[in-house]
C-alpha positions as CSV (number, residue, x, y, z in Angstrom):
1,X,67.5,68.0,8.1
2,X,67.5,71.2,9.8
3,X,67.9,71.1,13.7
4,X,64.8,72.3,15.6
5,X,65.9,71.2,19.0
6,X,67.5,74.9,19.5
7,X,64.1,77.1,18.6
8,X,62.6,76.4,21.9
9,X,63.2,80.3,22.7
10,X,61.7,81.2,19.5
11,X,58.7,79.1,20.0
12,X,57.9,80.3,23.8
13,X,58.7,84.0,22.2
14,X,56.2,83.4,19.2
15,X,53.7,81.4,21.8
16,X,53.8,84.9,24.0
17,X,53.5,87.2,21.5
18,X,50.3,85.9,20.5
19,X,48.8,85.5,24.2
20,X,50.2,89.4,24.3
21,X,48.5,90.5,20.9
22,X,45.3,89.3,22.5
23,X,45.0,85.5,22.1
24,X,43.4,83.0,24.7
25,X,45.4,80.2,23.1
26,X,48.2,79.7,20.6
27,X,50.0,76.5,19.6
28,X,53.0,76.2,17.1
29,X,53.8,73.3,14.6
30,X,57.5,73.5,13.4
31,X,58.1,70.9,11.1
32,X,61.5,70.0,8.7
33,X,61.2,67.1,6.8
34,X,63.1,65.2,4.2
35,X,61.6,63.1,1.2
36,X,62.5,60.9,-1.4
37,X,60.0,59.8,-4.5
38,X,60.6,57.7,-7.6
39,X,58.1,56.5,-9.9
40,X,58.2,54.2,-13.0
41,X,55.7,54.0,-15.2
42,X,56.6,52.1,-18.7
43,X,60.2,52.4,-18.4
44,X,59.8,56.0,-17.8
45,X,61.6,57.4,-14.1
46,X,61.1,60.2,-12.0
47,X,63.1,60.8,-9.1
48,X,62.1,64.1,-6.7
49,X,63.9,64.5,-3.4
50,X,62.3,67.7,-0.8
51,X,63.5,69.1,1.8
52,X,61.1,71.7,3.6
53,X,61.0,73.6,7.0
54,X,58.4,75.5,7.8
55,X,55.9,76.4,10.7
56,X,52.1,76.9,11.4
57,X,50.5,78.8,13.9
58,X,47.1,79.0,15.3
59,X,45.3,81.6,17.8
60,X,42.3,81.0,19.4
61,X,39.6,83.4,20.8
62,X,36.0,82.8,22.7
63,X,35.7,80.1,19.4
64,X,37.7,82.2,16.5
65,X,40.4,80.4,15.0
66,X,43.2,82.0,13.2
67,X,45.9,80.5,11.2
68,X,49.1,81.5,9.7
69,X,52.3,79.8,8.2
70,X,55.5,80.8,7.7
71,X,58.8,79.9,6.2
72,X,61.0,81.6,8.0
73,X,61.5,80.4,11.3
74,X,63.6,82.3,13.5
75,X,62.2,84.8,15.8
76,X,61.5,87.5,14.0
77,X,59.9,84.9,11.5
78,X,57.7,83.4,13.7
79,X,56.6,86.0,16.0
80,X,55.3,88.1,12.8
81,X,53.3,84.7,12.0
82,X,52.0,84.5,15.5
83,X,50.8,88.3,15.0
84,X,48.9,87.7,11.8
85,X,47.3,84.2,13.6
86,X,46.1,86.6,16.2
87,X,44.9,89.1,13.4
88,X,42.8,86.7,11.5
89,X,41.6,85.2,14.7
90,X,40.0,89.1,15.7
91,X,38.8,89.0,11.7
92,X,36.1,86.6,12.2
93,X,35.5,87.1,16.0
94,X,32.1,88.4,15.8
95,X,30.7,85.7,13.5
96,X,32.3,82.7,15.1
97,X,29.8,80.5,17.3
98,X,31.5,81.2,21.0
99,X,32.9,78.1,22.8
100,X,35.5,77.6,25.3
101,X,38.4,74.6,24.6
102,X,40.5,72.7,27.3
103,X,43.9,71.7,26.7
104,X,45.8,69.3,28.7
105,X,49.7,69.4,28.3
106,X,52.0,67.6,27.7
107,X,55.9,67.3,27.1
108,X,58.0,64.5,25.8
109,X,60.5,64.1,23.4
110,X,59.9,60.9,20.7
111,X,62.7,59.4,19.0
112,X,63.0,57.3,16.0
113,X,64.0,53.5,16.0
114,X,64.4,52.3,12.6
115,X,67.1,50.2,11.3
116,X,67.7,51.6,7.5
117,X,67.4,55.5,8.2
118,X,65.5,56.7,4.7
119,X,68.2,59.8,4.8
120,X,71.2,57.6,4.8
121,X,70.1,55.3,2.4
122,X,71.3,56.4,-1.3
123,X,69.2,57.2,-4.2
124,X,70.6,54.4,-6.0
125,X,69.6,51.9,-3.5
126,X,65.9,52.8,-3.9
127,X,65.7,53.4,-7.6
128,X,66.9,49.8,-7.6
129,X,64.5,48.4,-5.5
130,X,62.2,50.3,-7.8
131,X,63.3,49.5,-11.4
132,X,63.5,45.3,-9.9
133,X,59.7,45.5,-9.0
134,X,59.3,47.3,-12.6
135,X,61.4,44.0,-14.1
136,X,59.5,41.4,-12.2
137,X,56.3,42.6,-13.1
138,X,57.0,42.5,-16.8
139,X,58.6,39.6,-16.6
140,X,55.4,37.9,-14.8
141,X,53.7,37.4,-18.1
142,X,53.5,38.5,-21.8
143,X,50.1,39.9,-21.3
144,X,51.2,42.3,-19.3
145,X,51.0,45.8,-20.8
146,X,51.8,48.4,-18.4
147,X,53.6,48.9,-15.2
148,X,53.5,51.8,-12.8
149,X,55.7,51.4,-9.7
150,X,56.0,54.1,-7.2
151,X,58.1,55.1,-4.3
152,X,57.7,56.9,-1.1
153,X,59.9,58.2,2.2
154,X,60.0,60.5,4.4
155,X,61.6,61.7,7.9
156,X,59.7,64.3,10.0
157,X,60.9,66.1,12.3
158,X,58.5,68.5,14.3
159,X,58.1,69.9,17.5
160,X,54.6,71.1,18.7
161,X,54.2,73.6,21.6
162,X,51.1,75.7,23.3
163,X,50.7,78.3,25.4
164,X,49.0,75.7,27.7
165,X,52.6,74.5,28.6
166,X,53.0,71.6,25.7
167,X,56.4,71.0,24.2
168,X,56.1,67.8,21.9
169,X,59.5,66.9,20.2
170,X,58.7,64.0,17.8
171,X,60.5,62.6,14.8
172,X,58.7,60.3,12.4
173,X,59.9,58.2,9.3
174,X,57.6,56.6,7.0
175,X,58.1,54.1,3.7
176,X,55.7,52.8,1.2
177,X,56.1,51.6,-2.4
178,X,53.3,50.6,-4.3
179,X,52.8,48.7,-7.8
180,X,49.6,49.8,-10.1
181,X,50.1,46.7,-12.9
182,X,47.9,46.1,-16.3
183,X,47.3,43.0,-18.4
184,X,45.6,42.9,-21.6
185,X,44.3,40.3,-24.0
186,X,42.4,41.4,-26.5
187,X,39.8,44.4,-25.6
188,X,40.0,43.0,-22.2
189,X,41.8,44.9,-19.9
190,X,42.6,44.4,-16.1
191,X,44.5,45.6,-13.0
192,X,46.4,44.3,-10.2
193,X,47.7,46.4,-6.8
194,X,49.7,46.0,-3.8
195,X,51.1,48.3,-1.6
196,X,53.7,48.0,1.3
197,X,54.4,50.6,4.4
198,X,54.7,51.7,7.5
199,X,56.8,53.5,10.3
200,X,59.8,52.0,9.0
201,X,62.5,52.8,7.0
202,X,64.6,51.7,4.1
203,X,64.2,48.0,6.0
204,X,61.1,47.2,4.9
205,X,61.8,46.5,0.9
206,X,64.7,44.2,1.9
207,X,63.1,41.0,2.7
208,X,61.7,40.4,-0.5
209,X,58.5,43.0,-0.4
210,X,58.1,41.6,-4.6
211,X,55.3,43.8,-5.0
212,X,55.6,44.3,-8.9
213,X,55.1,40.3,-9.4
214,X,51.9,40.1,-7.2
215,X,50.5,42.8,-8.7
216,X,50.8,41.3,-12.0
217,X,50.1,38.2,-11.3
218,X,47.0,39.3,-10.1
219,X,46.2,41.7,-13.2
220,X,46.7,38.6,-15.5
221,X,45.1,35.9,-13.6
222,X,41.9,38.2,-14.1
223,X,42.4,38.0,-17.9
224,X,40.3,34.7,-17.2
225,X,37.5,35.4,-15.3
226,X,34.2,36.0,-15.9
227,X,32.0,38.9,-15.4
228,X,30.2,39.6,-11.9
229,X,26.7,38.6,-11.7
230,X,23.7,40.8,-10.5
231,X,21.5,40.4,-7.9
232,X,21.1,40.2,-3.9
233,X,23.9,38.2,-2.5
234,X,25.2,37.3,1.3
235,X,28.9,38.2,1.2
236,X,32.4,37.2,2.5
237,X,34.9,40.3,2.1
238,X,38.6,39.8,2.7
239,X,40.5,41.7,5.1
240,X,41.6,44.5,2.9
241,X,38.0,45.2,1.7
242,X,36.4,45.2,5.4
243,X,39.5,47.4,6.4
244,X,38.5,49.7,3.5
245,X,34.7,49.5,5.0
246,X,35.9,50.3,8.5
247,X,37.9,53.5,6.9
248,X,35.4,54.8,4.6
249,X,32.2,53.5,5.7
250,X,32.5,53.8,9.4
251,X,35.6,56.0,10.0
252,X,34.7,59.2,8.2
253,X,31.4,59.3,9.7
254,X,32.8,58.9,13.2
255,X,34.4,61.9,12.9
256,X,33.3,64.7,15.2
257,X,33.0,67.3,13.0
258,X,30.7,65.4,10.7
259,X,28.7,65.1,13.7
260,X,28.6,68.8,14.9
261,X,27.8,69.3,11.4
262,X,25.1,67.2,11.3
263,X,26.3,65.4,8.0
264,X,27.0,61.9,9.5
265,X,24.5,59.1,10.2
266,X,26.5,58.7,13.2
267,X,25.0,62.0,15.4
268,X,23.1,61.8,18.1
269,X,24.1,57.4,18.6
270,X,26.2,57.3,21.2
271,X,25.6,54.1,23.7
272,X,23.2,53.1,20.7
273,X,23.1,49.6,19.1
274,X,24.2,50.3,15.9
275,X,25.7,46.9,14.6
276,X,25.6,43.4,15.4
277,X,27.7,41.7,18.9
278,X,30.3,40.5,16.2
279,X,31.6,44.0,15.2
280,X,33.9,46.1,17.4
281,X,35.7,48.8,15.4
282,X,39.3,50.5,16.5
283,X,41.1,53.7,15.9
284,X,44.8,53.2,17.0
285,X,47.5,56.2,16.2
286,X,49.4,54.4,18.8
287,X,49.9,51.4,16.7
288,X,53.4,51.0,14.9
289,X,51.8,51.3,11.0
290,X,52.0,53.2,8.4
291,X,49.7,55.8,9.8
292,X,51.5,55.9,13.3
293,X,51.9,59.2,15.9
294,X,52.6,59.1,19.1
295,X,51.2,62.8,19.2
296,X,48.6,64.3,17.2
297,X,49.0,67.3,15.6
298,X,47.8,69.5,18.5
299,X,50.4,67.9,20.7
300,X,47.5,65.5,22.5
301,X,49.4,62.0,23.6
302,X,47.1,59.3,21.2
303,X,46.1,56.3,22.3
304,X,43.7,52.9,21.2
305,X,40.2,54.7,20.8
306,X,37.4,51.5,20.5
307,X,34.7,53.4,18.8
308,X,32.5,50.7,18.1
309,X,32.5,47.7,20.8
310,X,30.0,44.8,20.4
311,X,28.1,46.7,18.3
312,X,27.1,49.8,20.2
313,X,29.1,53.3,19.6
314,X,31.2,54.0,22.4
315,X,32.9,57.7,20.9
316,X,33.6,59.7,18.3
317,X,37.4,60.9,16.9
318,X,37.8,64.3,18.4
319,X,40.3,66.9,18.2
320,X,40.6,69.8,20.8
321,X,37.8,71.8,19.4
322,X,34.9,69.1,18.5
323,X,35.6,67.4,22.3
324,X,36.0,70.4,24.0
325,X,32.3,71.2,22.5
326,X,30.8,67.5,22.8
327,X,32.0,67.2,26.0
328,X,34.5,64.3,25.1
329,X,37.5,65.9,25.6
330,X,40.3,65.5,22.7
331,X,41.1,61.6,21.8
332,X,44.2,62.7,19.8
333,X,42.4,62.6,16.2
334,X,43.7,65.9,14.9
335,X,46.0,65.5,11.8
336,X,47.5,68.4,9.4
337,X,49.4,67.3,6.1
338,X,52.4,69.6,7.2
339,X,53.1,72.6,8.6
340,X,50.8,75.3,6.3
341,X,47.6,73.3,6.6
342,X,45.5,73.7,10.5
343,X,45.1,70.6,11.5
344,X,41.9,68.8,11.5
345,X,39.9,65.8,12.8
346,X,41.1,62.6,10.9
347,X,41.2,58.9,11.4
348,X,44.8,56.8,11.7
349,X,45.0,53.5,12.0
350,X,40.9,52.0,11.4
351,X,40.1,48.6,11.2
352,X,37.2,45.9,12.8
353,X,39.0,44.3,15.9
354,X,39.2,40.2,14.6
355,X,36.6,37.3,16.1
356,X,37.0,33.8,16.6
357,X,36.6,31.7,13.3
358,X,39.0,30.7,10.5
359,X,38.5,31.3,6.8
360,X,37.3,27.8,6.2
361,X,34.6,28.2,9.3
362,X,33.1,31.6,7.2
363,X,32.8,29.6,4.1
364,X,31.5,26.3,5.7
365,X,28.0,26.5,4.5
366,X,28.5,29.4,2.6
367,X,26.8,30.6,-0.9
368,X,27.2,34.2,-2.4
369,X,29.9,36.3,-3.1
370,X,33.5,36.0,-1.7
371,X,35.0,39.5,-2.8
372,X,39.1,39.9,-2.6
373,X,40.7,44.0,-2.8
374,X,39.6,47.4,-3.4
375,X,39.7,49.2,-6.2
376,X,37.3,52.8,-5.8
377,X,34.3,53.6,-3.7
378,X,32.0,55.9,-2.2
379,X,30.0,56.6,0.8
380,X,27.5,59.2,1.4
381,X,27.9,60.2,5.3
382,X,24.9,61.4,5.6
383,X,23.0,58.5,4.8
384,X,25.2,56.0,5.0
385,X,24.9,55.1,1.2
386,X,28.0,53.4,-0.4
387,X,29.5,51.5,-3.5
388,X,32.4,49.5,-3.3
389,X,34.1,48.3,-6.1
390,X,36.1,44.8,-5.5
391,X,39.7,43.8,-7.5
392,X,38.7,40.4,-7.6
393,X,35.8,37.6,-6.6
394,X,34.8,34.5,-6.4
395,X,31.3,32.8,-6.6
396,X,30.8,30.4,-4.0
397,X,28.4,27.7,-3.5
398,X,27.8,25.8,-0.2
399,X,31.8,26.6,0.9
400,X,33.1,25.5,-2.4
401,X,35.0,28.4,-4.4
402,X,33.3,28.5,-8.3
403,X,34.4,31.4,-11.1
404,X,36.2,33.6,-11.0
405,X,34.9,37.1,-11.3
406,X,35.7,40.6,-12.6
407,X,34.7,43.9,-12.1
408,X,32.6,43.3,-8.5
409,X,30.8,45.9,-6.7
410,X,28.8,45.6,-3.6
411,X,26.3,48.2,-2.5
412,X,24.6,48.7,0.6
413,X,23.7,51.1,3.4
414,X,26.4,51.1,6.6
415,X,24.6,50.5,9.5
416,X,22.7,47.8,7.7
417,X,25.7,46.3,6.7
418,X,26.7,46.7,10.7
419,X,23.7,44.8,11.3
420,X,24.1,42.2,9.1
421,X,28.2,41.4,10.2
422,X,27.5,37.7,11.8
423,X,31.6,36.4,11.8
424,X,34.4,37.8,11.7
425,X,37.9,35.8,11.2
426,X,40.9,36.2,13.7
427,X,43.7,37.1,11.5
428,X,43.9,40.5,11.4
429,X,45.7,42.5,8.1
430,X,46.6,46.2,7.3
431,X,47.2,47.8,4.3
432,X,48.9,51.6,4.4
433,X,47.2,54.6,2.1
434,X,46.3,57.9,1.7
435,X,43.1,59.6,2.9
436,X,42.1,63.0,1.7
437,X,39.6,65.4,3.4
438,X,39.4,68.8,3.5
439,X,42.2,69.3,0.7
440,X,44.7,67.8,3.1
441,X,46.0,64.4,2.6
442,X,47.4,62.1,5.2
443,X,49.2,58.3,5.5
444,X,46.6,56.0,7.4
445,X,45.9,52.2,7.7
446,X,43.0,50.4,7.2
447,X,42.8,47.0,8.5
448,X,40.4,43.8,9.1
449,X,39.5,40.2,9.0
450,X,37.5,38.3,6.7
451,X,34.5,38.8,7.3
452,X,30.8,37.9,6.6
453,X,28.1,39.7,6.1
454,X,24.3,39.0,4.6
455,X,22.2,40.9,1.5
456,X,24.4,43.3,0.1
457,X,23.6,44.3,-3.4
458,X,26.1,42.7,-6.5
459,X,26.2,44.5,-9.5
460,X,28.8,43.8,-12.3
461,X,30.5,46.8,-13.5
């Protein structure tokens, strides 16, 4: 990994060149990261290893953004990006909506603690890992047809800096492997997942993570279910399909830019009522997960945001341009996927904060729909619309589980479904992903309870 600590004279001498050239603000992401990625997909590997340095700038002026990257990162390097930032900032000056930003510094240097350090650990170590999950998965049961098993890791080191005075030296190392597994008997065909990560390295797949047999186990116990009934049902979801509702659901339109856009059903609801006294929703970059930072993007310390608390909207995710125009001040939401994409607002770690009743408690009683994983979905933000389509379900009548169903998909509208929340379980779980917006993908967490919730609309698939 190339060594950034030395640049800091480069970085002050790019930061000045662009207050110089004419910008009110400038900030600098230099970023060097190393990567490791193996898939296997029906015996078939791949095995890419990166190793990239690069840095973005931005320059700001009376609401103009520009924004420039650059490979080269000495000075010469970087002050010639800074120049073109400035440039493209002066391009679009007189049709950018004018607004003023407030930045508060900060500087702090954030190491690393993880026990198996990705870089150190060799290729062959993880390819095993890899090809074992492959072997256990085919070795689950005949019936299973195809495996694909991938492989993630990466160690980021960055340092962010602003002409406001930040100076932000943070190194980050993140793991995940997941397993994509198929069964088939006859023309029926079905899929199991898990995944496993987090701000952790090699560590984390050495305690038995057997991803590849639960997935498959979970592929063929579907062989022998029966189709998803129709209809209006009251529902329990399970803690990875209510973290998926807090993410995509709740999450997207909570962020500020949907609502200075006026494409989220979220603008204008702040200190509003919005759900029922059972749901309290959390962002948390802070929190040691897969989709951890101690500093966002623009170098803003993050921290526990509770957007939603007892069902009435406390904030919104902001980066330094949407608070600094709401009012809100930045809550540390701005994320980039690396160094040649601006950073924007996005979500972290989302999930619904857990209540006080155990699994049995939701189901005591209970008759609908008990649905178990994710599989796709979508939401409309701007009317709160969405489709969710479950891995796996159960019927259940009066608290007793009945079939077993396939190809589950819940509809409803968000802030009904909000509404209609009346328990939520106190075990809290997280599963790590991916998020894309914008063209920019980033690691995040979604995370939850069991929970249940009243008419949502069942439709087999």
């Amino acid at each position: 990994m190339q060594e950034l600590s030395e640049k800091r004279d480069d970085i002050e001498e790019a930061l000045s060149t662009a207050r110089e050239r004419g910008a009110q603000f400038a900030d600098i992401r230099l970023e060097s990261s190393d990567g490791t990625s193996i898939s296997a997909k029906d015996g078939i590997t791949k095995i890419n290893s990166s190793n990239e340095l690069g840095a973005g700038i931005r320059a700001f002026l009376e609401g103009a953004w520009g924004f420039a990257y650059t490979t080269q990162v000495d000075r010469r390097g970087m002050t010639d990006c800074a120049e073109r930032a400035v440039s493209l900032a002066k391009a679009v000056y007189e049709r950018a909506e004018k607004f003023s930003i407030e930045v508060p510094a900060f500087e702090d240097t954030v190491k690393t603690t993880v026990q198996r350090l990705p870089t150190q650990v060799p290729i062959a170590d993880k390819l095993g890992y890899v090809l074992q999950q492959e072997r256990e998965a085919k070795e689950t049961d005949k019936r299973v047809s195809s495996t694909e098993i991938g492989y993630a890791d990466i160690v980021l080191h960055k340092i962010i800096a602003n002409s406001e005075g930040t100076y932000v030296d943070e190194t980050v190392v993140r793991s995940i492997a997941r397993a994509m597994i198929f069964a088939k008997e006859g023309t029926l065909r079905q899929s199991g997942y898990k995944a496993k990560g987090d701000s952790k390295g090699f560590e984390l797949f050495l305690d038995g993570a057997d991803i590849g047999r639960t997935a498959a186990t979970q592929a063929v116990s579907l062989l022998d279910t029966k189709p998803a009934p129709s209809g209006q049902f009251d529902a329990v979801l399970d803690p990875s399909l209510s973290g998926v509702f807090a993410h995509e659901a709740f999450g997207h339109a909570a962020e500020a830019d949907a609502i200075i856009s006026g494409t989220s059903i979220l603008a204008g609801k702040l200190t509003q009522k919005i759900g029922s006294d059972a749901v309290t929703i959390i962002d948390d970059p802070s929190l040691r997960s897969y989709g951890y930072m101690a500093y966002d993007d623009e170098g803003i310390q993050t921290r526990r945001k509770v957007l939603l608390e007892r069902g009435i909207l406390q904030t919104y995710l902001t980066d330094v341009e949407t608070g600094s125009r709401l009012g809100l001040g930045s809550n540390g939401s701005a994320r980039a996927q690396r160094y040649d994409a601006p950073p924007i607002v996005r979500m972290s770690n989302t999930f619904f904060e857990p209540g006080d009743y155990t699994f049995d408690e939701l189901l005591e009683g209970f008759s609908g729909i008990y649905f178990i994983g994710w599989q796709y979905g979508y939401t409309t933000p701007t009317t709160g619309m969405l489709t969710f389509k479950s891995r796996e379900a159960y019927a259940v009548e009066r608290g007793e589980l009945g079939d077993h169903l396939r190809d589950a998909a819940l509809s409803a509208m968000t802030l009904e479904v909000l509404h209609n929340i009346n328990a939520i379980a106190g075990t809290l779980s997280f599963d790590p992903g991916t998020c894309g917006k914008g063209g920019q993908m980033t690691p995040n967490t979604t995370g939850g309870a069991y929970m249940r919730v009243s008419d949502v609309v069942v439709g087999g698939m």
